[in-house]
N, CA, C and O atoms as CSV, one atom per row, in Angstrom:
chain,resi,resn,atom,element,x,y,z
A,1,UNK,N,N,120.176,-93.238,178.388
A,1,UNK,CA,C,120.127,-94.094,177.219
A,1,UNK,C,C,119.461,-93.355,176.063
A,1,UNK,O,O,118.570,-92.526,176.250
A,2,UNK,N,N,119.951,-93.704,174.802
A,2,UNK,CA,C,119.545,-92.763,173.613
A,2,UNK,C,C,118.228,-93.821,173.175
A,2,UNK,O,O,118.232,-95.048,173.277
A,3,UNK,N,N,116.993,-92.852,172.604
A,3,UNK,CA,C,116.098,-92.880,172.433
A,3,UNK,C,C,116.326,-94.147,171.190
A,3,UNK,O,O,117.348,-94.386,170.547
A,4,UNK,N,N,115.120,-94.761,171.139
A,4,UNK,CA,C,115.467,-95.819,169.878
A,4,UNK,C,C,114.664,-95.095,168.553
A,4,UNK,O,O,113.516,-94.651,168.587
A,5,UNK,N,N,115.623,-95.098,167.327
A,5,UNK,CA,C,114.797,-94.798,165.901
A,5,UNK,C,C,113.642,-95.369,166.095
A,5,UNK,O,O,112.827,-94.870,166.870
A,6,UNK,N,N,113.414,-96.432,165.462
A,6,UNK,CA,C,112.299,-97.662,165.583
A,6,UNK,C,C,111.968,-98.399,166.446
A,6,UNK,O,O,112.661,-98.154,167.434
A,7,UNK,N,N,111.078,-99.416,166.687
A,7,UNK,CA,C,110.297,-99.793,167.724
A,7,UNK,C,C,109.885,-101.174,166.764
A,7,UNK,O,O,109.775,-101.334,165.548
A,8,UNK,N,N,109.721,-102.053,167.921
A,8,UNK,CA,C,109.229,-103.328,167.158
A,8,UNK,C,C,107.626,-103.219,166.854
A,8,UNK,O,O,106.868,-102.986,167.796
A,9,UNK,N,N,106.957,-103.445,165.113
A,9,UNK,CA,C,106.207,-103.183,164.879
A,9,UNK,C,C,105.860,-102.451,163.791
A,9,UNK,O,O,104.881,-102.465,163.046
A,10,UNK,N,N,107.113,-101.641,163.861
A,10,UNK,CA,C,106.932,-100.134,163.058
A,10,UNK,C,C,107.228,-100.341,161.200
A,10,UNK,O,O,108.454,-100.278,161.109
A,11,UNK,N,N,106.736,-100.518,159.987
A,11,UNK,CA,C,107.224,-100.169,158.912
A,11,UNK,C,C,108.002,-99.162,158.816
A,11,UNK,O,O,108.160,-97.996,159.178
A,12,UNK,N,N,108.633,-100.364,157.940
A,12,UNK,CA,C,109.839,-99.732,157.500
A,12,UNK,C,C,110.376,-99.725,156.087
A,12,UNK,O,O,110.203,-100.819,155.549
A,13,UNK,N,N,110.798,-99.094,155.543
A,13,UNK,CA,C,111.862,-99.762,154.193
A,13,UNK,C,C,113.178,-99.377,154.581
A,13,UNK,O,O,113.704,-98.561,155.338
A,14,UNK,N,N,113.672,-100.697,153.395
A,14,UNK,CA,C,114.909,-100.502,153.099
A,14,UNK,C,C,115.203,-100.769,151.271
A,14,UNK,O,O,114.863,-101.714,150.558
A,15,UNK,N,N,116.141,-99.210,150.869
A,15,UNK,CA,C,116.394,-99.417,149.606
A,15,UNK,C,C,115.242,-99.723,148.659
A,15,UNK,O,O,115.438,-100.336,147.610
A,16,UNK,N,N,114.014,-99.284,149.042
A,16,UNK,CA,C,112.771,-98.749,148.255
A,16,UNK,C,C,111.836,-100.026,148.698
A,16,UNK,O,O,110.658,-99.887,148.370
A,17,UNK,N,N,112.251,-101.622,149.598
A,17,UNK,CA,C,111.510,-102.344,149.633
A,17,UNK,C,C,111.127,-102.168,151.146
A,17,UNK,O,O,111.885,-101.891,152.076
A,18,UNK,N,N,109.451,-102.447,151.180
A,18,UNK,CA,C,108.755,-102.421,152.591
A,18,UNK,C,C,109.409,-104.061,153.548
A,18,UNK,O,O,109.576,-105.204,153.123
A,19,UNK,N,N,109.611,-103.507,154.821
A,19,UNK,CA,C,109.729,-104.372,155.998
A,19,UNK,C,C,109.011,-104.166,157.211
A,19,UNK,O,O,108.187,-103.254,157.278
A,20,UNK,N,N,109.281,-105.058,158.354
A,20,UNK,CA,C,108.589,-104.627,159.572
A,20,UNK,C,C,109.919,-104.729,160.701
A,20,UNK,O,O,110.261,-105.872,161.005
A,21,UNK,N,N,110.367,-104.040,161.072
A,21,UNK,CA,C,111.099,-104.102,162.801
A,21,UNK,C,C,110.302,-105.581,163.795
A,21,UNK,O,O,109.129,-105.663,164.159
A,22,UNK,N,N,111.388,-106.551,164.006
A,22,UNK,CA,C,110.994,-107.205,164.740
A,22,UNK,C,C,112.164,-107.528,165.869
A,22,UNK,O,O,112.343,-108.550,166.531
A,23,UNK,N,N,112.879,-106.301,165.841
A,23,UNK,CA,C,114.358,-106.716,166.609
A,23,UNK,C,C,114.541,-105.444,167.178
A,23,UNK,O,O,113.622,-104.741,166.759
A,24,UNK,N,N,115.483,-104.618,168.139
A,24,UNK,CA,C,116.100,-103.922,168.245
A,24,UNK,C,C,117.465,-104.016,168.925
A,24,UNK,O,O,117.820,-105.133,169.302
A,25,UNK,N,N,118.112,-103.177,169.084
A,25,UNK,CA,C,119.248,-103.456,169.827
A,25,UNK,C,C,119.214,-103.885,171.223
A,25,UNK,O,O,120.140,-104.610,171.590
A,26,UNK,N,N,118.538,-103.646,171.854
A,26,UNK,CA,C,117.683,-104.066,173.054
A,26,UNK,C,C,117.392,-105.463,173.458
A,26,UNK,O,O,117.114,-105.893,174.578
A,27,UNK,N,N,117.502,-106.038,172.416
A,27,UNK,CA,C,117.509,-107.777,171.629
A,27,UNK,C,C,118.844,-108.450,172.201
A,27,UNK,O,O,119.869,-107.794,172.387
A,28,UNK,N,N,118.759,-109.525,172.406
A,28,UNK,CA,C,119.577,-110.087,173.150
A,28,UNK,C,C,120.250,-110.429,171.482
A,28,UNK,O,O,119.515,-111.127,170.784
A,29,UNK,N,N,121.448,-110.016,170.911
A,29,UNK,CA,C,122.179,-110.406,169.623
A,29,UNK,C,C,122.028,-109.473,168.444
A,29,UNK,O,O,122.643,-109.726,167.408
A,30,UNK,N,N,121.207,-108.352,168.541
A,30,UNK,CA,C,121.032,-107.502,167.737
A,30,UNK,C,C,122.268,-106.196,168.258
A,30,UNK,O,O,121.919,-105.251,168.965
A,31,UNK,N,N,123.308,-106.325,167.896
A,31,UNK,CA,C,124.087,-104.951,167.998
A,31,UNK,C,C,123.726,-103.704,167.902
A,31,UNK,O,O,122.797,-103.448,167.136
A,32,UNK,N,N,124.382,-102.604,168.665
A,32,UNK,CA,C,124.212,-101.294,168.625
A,32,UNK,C,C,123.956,-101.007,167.275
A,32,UNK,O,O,124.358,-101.733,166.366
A,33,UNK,N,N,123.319,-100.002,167.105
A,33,UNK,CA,C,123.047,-99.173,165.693
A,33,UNK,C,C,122.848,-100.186,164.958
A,33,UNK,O,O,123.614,-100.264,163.998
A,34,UNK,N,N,121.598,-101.518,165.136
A,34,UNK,CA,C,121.352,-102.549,163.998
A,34,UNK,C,C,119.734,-102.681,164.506
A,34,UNK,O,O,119.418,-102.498,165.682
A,35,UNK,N,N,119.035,-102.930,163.741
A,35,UNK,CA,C,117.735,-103.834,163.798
A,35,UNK,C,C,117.453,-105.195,163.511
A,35,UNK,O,O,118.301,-105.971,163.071
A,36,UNK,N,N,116.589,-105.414,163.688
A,36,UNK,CA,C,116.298,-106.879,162.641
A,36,UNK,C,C,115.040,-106.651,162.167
A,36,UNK,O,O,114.051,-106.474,162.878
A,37,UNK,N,N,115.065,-106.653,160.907
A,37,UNK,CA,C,114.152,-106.686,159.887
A,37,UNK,C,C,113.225,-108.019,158.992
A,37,UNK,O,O,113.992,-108.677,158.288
A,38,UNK,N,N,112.071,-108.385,158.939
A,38,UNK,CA,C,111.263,-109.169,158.144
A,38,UNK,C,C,110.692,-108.370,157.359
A,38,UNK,O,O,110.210,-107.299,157.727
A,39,UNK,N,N,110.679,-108.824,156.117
A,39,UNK,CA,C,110.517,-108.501,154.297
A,39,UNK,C,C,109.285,-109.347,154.114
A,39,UNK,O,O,108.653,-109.067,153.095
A,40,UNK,N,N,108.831,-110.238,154.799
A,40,UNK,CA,C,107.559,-111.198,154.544
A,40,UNK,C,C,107.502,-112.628,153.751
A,40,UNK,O,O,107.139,-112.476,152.584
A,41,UNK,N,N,107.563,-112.928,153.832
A,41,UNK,CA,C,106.856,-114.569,153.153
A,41,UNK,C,C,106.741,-114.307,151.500
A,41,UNK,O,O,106.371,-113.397,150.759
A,42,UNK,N,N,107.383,-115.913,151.354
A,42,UNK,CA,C,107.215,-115.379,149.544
A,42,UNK,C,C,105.902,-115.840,149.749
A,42,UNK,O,O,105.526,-116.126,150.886
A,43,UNK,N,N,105.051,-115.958,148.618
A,43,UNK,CA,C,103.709,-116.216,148.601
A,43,UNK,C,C,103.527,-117.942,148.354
A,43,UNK,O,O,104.077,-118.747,147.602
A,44,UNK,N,N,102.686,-118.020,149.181
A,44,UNK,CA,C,102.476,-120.094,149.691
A,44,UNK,C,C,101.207,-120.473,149.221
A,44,UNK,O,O,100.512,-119.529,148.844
A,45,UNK,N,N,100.735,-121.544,149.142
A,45,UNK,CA,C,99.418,-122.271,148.984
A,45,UNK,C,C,99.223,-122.918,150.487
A,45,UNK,O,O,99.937,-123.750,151.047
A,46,UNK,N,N,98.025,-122.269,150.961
A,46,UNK,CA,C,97.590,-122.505,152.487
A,46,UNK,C,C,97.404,-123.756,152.587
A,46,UNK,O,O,96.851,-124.301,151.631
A,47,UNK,N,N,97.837,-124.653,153.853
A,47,UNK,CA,C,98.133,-126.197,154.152
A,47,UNK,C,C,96.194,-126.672,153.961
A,47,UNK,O,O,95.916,-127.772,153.483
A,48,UNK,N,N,94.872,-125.526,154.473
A,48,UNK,CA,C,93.739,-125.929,154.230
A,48,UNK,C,C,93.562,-125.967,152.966
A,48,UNK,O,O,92.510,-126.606,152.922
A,49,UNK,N,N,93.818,-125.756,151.964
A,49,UNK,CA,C,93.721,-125.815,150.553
A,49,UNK,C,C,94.555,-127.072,150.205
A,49,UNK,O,O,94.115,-127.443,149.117
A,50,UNK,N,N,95.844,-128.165,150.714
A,50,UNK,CA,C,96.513,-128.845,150.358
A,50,UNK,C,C,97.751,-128.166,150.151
A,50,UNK,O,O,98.557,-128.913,149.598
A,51,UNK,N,N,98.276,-126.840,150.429
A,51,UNK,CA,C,99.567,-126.509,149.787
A,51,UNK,C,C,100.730,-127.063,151.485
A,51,UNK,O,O,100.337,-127.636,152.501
A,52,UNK,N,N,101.662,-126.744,151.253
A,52,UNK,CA,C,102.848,-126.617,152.367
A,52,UNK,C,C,102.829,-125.495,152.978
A,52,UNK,O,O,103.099,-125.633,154.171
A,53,UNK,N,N,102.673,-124.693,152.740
A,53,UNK,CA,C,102.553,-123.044,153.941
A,53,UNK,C,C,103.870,-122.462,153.854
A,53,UNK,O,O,104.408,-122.823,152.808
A,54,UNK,N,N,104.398,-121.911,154.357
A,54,UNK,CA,C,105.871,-121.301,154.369
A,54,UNK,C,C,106.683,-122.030,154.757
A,54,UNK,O,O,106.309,-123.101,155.233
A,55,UNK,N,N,108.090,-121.714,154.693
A,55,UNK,CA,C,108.899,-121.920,155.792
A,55,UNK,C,C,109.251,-121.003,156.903
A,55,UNK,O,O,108.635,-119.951,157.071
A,56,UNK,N,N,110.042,-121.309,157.521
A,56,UNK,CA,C,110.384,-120.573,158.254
A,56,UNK,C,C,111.153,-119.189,158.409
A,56,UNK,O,O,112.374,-119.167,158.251
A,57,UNK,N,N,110.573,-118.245,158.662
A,57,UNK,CA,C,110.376,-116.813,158.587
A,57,UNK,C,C,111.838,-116.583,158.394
A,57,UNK,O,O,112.423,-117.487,158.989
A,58,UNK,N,N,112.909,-115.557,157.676
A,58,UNK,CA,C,114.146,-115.305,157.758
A,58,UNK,C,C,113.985,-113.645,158.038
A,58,UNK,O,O,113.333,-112.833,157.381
A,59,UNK,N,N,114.883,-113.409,159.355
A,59,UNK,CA,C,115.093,-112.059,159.486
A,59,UNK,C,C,116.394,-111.458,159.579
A,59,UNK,O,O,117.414,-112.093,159.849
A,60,UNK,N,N,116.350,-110.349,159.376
A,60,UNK,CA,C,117.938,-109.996,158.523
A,60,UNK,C,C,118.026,-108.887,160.057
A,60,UNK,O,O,117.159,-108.296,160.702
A,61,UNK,N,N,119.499,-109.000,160.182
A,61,UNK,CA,C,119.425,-108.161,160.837
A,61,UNK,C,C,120.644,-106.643,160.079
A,61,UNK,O,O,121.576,-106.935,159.331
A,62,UNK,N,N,120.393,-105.414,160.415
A,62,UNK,CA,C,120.812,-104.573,159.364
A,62,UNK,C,C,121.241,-102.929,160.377
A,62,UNK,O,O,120.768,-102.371,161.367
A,63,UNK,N,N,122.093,-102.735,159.660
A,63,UNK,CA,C,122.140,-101.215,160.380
A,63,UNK,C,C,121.304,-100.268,160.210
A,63,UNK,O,O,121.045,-100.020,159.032
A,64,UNK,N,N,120.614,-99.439,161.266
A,64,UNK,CA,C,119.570,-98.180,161.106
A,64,UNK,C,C,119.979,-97.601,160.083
A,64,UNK,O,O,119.309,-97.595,159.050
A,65,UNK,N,N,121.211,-96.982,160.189
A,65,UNK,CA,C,120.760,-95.908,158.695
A,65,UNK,C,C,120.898,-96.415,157.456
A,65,UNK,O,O,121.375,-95.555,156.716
A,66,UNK,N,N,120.667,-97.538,156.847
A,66,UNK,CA,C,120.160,-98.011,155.803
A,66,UNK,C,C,118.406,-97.731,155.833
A,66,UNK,O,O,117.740,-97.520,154.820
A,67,UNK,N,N,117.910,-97.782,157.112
A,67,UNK,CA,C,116.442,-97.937,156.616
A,67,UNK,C,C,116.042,-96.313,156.930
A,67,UNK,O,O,116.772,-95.389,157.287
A,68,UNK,N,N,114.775,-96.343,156.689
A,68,UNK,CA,C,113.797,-95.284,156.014
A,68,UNK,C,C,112.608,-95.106,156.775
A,68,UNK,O,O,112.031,-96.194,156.775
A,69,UNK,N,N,111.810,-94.070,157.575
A,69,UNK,CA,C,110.207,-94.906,157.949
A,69,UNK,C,C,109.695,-95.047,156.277
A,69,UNK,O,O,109.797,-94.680,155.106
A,70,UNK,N,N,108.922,-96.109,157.528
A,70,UNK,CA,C,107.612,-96.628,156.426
A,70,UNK,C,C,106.531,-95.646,155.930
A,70,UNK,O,O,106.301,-94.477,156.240
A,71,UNK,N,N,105.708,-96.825,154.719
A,71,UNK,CA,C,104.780,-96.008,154.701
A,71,UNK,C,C,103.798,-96.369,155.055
A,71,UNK,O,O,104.115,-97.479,155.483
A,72,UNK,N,N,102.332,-96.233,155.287
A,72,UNK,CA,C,100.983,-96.256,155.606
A,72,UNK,C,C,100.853,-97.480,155.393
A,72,UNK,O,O,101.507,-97.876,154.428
A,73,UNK,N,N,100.418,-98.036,155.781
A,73,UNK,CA,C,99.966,-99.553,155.402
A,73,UNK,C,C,98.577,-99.041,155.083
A,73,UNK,O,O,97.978,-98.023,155.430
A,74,UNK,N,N,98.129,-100.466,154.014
A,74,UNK,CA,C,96.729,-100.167,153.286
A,74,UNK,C,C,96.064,-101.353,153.750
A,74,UNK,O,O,96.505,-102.479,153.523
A,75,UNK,N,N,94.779,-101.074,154.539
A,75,UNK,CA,C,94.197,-102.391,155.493
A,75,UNK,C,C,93.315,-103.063,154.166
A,75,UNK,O,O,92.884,-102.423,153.207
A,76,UNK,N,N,93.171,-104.650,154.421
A,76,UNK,CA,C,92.195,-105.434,153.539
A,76,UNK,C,C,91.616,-106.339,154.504
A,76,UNK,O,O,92.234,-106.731,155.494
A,77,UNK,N,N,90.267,-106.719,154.180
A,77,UNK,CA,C,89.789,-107.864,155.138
A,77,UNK,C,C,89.840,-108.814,154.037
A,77,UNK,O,O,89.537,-109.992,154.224
């Protein structure tokens, strides 16, 4: 079996915007030579503050050689 590009976890972009691998082909519905990709949450007002919170997460699923590795993530507490 051929080695996988990515790994669930791993940053990524696609087309200059950052994502995360949360799929691989390995995935029960993710096709050969595809991932599935999350781009993140538009930005919410937290339900402890009174806002609604997100909805529900949308992940794309996309062919490897569209994407790119990532870069470094920058940690914040």
């Amino acid at each position: 079996m051929e080695e996988l590009i990515f790994s669930k976890g791993d940053f990524i972009r696609v087309d200059g915007i950052n994502a995360v691998v949360v799929g691989t082909e390995e995935d029960d519905d993710i096709p050969h030579d595809h991932i599935a990709i999350f781009f993140g949450s538009e930005i919410a007002k937290r339900e402890s503050e009174g806002g609604e919170g997100n909805d529900r997460p949308i992940v794309w699923i996309v062919p490897i050689d569209i994407c790119e590795d990532g870069l470094e993530p920058e940690y914040r507490e």
